[in-house]
GUFIVO-827643 format. One line per field, with one value per atom (N, C-alpha, C): x, y, z; chain; residue number from 1; residue in one letter. Coordinates in steps of 0.1 Angstrom, whole numbers, plus 5000, padded with zeros to 4 digits. Layout:
BEGIN
x = X_...
y = Y_...
z = Z_...
ch = A_...
i = NUM_...
aa = A_...
END
This chain:
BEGIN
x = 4928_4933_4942_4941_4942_4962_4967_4979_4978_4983_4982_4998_5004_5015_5023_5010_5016_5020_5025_5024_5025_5014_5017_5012_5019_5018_5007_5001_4994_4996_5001_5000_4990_4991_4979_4988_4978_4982_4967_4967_4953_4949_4935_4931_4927_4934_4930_4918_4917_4904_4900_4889_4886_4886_4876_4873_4887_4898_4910_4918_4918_4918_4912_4903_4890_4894_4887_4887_4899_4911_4921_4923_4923_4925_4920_4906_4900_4898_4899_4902_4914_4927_4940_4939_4930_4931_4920_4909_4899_4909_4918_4925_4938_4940_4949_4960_4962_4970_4974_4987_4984_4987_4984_4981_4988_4997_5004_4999_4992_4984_5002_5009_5020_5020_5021_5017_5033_5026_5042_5045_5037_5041_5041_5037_5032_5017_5016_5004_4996_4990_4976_4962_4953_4948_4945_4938_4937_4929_4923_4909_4908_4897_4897_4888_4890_4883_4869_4865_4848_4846_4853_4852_4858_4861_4860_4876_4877_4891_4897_4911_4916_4930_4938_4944_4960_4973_4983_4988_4995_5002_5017_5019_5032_5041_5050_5055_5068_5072_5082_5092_5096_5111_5108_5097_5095_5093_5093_5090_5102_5099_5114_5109_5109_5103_5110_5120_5124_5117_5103_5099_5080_5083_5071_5073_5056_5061_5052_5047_5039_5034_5031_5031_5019_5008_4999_4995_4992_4994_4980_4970_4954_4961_4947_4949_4939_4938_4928_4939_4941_4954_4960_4959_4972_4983_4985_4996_5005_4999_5007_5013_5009_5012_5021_5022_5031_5044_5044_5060_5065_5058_5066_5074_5074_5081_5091_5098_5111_5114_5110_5110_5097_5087_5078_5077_5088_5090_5100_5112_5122_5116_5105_5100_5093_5088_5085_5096_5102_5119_5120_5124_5131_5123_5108_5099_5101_5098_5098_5111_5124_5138_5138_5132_5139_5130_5119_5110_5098_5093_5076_5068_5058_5047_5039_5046_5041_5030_5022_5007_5003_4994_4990_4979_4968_4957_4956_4954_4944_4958_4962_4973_4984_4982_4992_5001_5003_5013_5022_5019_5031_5042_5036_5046_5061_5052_5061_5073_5066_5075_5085_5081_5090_5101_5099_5105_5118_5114_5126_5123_5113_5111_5101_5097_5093_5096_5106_5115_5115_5112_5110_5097_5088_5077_5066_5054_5041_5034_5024_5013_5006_4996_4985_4979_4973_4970_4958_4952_4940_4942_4941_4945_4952_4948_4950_4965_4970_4986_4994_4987_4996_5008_5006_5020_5035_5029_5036_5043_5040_5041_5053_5045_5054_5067_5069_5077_5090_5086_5090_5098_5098_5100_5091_5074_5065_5061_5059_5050_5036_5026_5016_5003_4992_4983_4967_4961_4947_4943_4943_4938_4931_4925_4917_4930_4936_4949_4961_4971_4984_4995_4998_5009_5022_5035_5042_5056_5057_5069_5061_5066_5062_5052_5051_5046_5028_5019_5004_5003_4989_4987_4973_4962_4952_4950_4931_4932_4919_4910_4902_4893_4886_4876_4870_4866_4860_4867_4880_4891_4900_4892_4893_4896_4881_4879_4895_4896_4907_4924_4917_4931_4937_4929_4926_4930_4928_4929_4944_4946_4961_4969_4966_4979_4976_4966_4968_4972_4972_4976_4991_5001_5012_5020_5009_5013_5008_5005_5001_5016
y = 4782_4796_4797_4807_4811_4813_4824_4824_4826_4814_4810_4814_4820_4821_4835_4844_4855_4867_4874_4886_4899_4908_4918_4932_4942_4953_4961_4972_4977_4992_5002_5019_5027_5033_5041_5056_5066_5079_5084_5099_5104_5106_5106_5111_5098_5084_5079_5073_5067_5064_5051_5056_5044_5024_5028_5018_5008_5018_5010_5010_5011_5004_4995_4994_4981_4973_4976_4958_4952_4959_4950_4947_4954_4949_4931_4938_4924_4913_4915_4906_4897_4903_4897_4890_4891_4886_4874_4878_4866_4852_4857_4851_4842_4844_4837_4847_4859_4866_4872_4875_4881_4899_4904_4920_4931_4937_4946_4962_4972_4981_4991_4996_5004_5017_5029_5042_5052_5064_5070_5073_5078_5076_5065_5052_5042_5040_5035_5031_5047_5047_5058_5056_5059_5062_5074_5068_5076_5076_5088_5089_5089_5079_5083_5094_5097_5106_5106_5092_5091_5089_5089_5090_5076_5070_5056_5058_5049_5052_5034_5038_5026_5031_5016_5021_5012_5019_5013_5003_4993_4985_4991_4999_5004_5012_5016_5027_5019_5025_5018_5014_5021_5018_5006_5008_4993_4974_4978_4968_4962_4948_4938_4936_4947_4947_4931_4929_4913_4901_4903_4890_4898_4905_4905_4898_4894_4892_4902_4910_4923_4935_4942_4957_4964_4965_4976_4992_4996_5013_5020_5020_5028_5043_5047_5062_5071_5076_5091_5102_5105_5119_5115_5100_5098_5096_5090_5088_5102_5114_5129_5129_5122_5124_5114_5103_5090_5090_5101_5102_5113_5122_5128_5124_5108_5100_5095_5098_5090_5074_5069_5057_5049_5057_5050_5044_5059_5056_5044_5046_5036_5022_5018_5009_5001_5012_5005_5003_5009_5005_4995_4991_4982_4969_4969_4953_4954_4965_4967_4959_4959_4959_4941_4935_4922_4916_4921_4908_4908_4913_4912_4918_4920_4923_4938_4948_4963_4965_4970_4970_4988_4998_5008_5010_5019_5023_5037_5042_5054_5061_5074_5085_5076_5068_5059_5060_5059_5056_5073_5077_5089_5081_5075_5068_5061_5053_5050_5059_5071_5080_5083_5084_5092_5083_5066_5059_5053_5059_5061_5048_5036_5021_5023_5033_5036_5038_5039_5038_5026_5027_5018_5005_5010_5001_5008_4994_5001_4998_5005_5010_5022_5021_5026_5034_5047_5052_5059_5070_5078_5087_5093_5098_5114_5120_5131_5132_5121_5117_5112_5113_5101_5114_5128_5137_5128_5132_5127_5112_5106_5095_5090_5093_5097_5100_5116_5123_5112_5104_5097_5081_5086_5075_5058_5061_5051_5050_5039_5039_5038_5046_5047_5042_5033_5029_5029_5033_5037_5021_5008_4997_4998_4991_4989_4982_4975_4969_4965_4966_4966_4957_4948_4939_4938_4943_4943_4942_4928_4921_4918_4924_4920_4936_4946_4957_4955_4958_4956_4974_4980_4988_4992_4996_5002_5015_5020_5035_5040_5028_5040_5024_5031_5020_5011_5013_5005_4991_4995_4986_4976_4975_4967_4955_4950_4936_4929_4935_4931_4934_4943_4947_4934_4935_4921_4913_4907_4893_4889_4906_4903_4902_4913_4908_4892_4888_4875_4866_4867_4856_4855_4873_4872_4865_4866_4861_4847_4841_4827_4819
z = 5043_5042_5030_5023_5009_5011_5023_5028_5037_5048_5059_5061_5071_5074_5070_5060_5053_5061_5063_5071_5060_5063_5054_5060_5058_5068_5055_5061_5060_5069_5057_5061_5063_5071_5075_5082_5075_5084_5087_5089_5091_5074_5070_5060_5051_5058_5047_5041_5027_5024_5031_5036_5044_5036_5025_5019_5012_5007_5004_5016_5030_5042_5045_5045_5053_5045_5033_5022_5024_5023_5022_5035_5047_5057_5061_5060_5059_5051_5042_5030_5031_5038_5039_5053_5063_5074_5071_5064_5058_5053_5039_5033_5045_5058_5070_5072_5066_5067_5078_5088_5097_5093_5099_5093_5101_5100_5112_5101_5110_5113_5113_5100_5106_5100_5111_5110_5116_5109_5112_5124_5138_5147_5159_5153_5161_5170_5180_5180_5184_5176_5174_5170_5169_5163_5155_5145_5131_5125_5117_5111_5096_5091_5075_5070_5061_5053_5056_5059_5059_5073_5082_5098_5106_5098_5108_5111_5125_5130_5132_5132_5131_5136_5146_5152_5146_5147_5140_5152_5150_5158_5162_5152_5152_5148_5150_5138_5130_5119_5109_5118_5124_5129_5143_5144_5155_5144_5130_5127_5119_5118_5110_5101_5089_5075_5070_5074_5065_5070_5079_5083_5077_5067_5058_5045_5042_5024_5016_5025_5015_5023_5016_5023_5013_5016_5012_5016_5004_5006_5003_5014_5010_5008_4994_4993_4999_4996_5001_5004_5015_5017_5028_5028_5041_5028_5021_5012_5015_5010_5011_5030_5037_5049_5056_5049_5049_5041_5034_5025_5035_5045_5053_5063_5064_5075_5063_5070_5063_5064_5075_5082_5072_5070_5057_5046_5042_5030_5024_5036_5036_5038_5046_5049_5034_5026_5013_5006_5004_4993_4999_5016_5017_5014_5014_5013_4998_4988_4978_4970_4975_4971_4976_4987_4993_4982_4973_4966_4968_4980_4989_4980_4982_4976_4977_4970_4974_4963_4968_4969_4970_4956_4959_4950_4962_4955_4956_4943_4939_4946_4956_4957_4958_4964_4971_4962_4951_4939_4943_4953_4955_4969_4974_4986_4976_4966_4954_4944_4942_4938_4951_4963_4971_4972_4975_4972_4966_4950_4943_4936_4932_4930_4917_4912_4897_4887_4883_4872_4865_4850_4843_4847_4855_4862_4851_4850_4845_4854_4856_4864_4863_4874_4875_4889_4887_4898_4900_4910_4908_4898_4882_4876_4877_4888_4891_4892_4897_4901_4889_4877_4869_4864_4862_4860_4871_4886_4895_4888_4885_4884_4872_4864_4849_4849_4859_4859_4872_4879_4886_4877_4865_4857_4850_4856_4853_4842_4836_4827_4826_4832_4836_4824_4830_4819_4829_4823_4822_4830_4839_4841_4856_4857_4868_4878_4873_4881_4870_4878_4867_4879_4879_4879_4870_4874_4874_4881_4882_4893_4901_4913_4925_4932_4923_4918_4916_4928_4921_4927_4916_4917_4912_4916_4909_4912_4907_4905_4920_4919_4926_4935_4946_4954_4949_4928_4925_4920_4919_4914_4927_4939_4950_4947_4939_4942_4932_4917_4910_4921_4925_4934_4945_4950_4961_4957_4942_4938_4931_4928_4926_4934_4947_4954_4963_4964_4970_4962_4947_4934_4942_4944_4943_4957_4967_4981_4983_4974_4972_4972
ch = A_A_A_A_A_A_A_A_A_A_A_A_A_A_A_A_A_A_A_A_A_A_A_A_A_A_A_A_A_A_A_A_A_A_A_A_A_A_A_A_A_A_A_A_A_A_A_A_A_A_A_A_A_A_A_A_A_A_A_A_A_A_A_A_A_A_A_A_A_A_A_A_A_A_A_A_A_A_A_A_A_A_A_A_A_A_A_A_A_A_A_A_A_A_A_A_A_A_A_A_A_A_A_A_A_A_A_A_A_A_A_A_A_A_A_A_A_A_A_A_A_A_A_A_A_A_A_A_A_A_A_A_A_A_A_A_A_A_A_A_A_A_A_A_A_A_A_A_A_A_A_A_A_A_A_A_A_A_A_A_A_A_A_A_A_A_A_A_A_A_A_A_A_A_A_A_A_A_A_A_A_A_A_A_A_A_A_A_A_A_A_A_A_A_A_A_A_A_A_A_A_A_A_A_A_A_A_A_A_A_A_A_A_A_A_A_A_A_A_A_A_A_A_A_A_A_A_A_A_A_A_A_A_A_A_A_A_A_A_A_A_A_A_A_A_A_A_A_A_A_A_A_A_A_A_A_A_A_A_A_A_A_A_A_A_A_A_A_A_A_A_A_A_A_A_A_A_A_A_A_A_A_A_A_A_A_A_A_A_A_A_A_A_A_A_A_A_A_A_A_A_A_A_A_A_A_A_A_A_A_A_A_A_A_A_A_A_A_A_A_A_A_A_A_A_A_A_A_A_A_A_A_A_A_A_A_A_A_A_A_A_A_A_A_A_A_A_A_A_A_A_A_A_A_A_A_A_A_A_A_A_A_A_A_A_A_A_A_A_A_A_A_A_A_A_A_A_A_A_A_A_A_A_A_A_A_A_A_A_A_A_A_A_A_A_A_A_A_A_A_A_A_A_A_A_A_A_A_A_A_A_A_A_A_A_A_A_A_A_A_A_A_A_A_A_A_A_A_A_A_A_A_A_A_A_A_A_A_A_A_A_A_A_A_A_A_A_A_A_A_A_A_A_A_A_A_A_A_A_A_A_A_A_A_A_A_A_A_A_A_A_A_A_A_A_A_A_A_A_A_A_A_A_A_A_A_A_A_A_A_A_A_A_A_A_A_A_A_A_A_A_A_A_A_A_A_A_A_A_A_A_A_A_A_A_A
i = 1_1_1_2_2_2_3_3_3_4_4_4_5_5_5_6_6_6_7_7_7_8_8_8_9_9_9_10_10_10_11_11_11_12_12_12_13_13_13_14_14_14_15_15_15_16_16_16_17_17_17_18_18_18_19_19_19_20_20_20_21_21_21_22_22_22_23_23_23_24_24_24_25_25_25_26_26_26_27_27_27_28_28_28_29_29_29_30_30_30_31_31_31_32_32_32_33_33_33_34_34_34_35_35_35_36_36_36_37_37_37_38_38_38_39_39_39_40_40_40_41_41_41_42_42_42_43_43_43_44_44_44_45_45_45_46_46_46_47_47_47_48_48_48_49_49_49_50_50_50_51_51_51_52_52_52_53_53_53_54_54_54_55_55_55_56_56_56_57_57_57_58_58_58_59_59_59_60_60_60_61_61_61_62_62_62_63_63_63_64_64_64_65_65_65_66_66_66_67_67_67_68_68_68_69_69_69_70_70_70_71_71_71_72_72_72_73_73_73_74_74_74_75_75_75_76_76_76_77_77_77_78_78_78_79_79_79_80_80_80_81_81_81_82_82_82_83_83_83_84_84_84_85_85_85_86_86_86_87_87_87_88_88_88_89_89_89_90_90_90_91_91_91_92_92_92_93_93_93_94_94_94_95_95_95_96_96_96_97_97_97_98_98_98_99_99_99_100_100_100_101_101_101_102_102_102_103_103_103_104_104_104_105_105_105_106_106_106_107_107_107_108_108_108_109_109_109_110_110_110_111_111_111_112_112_112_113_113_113_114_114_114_115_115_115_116_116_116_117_117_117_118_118_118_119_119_119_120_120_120_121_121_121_122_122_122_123_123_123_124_124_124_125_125_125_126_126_126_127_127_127_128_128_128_129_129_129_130_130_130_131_131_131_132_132_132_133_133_133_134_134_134_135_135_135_136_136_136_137_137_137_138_138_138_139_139_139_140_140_140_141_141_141_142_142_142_143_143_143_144_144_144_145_145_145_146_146_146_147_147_147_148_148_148_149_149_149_150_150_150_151_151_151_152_152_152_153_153_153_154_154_154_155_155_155_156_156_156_157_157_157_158_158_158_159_159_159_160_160_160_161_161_161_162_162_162_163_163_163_164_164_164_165_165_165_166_166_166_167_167_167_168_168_168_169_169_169_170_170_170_171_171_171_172_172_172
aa = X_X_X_X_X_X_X_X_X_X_X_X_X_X_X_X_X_X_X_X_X_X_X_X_X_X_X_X_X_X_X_X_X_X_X_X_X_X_X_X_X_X_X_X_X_X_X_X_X_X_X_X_X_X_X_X_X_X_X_X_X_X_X_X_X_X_X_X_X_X_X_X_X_X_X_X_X_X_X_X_X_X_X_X_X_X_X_X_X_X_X_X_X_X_X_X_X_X_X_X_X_X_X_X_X_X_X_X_X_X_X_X_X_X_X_X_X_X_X_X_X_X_X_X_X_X_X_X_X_X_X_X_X_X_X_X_X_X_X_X_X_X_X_X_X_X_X_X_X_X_X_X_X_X_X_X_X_X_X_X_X_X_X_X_X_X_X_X_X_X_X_X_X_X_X_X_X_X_X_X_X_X_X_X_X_X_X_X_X_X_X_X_X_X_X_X_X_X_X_X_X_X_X_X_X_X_X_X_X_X_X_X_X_X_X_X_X_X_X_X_X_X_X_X_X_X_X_X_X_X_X_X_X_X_X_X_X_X_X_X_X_X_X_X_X_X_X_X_X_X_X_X_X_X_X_X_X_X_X_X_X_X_X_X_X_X_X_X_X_X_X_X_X_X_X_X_X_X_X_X_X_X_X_X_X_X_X_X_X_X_X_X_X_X_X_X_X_X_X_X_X_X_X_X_X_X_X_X_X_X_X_X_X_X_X_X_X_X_X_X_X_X_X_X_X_X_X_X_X_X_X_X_X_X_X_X_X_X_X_X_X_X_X_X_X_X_X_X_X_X_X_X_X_X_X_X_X_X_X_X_X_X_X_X_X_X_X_X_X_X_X_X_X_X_X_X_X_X_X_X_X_X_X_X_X_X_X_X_X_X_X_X_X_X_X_X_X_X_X_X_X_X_X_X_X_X_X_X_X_X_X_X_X_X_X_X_X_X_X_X_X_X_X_X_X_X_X_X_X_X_X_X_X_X_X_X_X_X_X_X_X_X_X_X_X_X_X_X_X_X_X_X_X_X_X_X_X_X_X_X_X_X_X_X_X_X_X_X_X_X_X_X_X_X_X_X_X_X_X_X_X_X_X_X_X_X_X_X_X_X_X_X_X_X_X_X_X_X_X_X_X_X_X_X_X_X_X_X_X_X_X_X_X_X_X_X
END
């Protein structure tokens, strides 16, 4: 196993894209990872954009963000629905801030602005967002994936596989 011992949460609200949920989901649990499912009101279910449902283990404030070492963020239009929890948002600053490994695709790069952890960072997002983004103090670049620190970020479903491979490089 690729990281055996890793724990890395994974956000989910309603709306989101399915495909930047699944892959990584599974991909991280393939790789030995264990995977906590954390949503803003705890255990629910939740529907993505394309239908499929998936259910959270938890909500922010039930989890001990200091015994993660990474935190991924699927887009579609749960991202706009995950900055309205406060407990979410804080949940990324705080893995964001200890070192771990914050992880965003395609909107997701708005959890990041709400945040307040973009300033002077480069990266990348679904382009629609990149104003947001900018204006949040990013250096935003046109890449299929952008690493910076402990900072991975791509733009869209097709930028998965590169996505994938960076944050497990960083949880290695």
């Amino acid at each position: 196993m690729e990281i055996a011992n890793k724990k890395v949460i994974i956000l989910i609200e309603e709306m989101f894209n399915d495909q930047e949920f699944w892959y990584p989901y599974y991909r991280l649990k393939e790789a030995g990872a264990e995977v906590a499912v954390v949503g803003g009101t705890g255990q629910k279910e939740y529907t993505g954009k394309g239908g499929t449902k998936a259910i959270s283990d938890a909500a922010p404030r039930d989890v001990d963000w200091r015994s993660f070492h990474g935190l991924v963020i699927p887009g579609g239009y749960a991202p706009d629905y995950m900055r309205r929890h406060k407990d979410m948002v804080d949940l990324v600053r705080y893995v964001y801030e200890a070192g771990g490994v914050v992880a965003a695709i395609c909107h997701a790069g708005w959890m990041l602005a709400s945040a307040g952890i973009l300033r002077g960072r480069k990266m990348t997002s679904f382009f629609a967002i990149k104003d947001d983004l900018v204006n949040a103090g990013a250096q935003w670049v046109d890449q299929e994936v952008v690493v910076d620190g402990n900072l991975v970020t791509s733009r869209t479903p097709d930028d998965l596989p590169a996505f994938m491979r960076a944050i497990l490089s960083l949880l290695k």
